[in-house]
NUFI-944579 format. One record per residue (C-alpha): residue in three letters; y, x, z. Coordinates in Angstrom, 3 decimals. Each point is the difference from the previous one (the first is absolute). Example, Ala and Ser with C-alpha at 12.3 -4.5 7.8 and 13.67 -1.06 7.14 Angstrom:
<sites>
<site><type>ala</type><v>-4.500</v><u>12.300</u><w>7.800</w></site>
<site><type>ser</type><v>3.440</v><u>1.370</u><w>-0.660</w></site>
</sites>
This chain:
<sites>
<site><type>unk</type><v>-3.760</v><u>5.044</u><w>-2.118</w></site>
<site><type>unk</type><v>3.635</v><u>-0.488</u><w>-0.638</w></site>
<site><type>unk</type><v>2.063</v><u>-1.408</u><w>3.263</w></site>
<site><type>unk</type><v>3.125</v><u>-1.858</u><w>0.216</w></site>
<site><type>unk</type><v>2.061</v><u>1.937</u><w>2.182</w></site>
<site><type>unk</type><v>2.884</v><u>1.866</u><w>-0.994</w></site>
<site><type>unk</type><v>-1.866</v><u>3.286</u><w>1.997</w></site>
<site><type>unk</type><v>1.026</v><u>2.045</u><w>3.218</w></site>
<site><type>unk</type><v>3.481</v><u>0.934</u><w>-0.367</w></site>
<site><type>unk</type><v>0.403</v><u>-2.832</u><w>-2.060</w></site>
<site><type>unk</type><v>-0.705</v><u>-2.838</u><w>3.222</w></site>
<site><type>unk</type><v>1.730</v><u>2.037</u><w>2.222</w></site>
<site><type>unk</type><v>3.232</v><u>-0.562</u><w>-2.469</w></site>
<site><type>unk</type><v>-0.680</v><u>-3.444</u><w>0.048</w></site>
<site><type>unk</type><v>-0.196</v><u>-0.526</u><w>3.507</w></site>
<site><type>unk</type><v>2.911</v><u>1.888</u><w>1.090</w></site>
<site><type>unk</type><v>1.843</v><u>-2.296</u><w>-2.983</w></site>
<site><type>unk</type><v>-1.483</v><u>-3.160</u><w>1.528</w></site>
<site><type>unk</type><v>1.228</v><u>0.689</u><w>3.329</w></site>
<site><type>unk</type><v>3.488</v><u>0.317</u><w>-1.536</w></site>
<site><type>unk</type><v>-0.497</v><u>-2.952</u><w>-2.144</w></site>
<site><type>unk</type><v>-1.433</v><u>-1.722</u><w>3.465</w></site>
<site><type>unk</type><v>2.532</v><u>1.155</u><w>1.948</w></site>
<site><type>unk</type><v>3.095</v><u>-1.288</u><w>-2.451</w></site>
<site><type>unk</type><v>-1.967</v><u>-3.456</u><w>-0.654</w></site>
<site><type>unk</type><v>-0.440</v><u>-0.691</u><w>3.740</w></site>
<site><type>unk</type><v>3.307</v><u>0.999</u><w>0.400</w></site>
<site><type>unk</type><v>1.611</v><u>-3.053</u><w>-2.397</w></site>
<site><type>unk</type><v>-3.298</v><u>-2.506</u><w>1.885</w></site>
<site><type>unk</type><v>2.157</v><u>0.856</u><w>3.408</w></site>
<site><type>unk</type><v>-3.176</v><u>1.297</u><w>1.205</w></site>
<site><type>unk</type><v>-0.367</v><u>2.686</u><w>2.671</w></site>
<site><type>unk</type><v>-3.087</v><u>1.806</u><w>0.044</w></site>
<site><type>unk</type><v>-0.021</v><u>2.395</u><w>3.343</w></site>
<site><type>unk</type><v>-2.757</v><u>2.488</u><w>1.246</w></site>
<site><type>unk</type><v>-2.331</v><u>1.981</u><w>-1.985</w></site>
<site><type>unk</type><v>-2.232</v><u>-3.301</u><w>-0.855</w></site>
<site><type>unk</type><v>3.454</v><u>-1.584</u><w>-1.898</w></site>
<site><type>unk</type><v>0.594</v><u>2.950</u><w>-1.979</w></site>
<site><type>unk</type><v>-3.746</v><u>0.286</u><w>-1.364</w></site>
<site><type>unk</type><v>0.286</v><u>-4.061</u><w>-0.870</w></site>
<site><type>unk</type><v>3.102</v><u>0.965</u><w>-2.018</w></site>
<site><type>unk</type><v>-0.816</v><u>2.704</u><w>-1.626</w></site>
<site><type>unk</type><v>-3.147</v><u>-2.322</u><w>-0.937</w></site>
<site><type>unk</type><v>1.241</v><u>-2.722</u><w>-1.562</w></site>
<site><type>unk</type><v>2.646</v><u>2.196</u><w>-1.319</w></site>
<site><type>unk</type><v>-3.132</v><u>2.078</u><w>-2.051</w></site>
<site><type>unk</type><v>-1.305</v><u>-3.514</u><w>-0.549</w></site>
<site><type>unk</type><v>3.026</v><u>-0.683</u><w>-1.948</w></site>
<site><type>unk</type><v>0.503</v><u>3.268</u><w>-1.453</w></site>
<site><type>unk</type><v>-3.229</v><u>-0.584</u><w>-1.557</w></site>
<site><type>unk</type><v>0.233</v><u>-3.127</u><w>-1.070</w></site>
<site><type>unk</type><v>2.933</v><u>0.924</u><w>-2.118</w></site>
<site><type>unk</type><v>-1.834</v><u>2.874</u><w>-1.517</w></site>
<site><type>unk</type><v>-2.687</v><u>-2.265</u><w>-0.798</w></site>
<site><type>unk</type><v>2.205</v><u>-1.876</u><w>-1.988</w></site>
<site><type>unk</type><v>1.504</v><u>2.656</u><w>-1.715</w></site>
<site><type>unk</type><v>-3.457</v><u>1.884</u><w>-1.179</w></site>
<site><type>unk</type><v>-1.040</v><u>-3.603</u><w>-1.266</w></site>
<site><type>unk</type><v>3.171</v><u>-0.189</u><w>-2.020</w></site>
</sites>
């Protein structure tokens, strides 16, 4: 059974490149995210984005 991941090494890439990604769009929002609960919700929705872009670009 095939999954849809991108495999170990492969989601830790993408979550340390979400939390950039997170970090530089909540940044230009003028939103500060403090404490160790505000980096894990932008280096969430920055992954959510990140992977939403790849989605995009495997479709393509």
């Amino acid at each position: 059974m095939k999954g849809g991941g991108f495999g170990l090494l492969g989601n830790i890439v993408i979550g340390i490149v979400g939390a950039v990604i997170g970090g530089y769009v909540f940044g230009l929002l003028g939103i500060s995210a403090g404490g160790l609960i505000g980096a894990i919700i932008t280096a969430t929705v920055g992954a959510i984005i990140l992977l939403f872009v790849v989605g995009l670009i495997k479709k393509a």
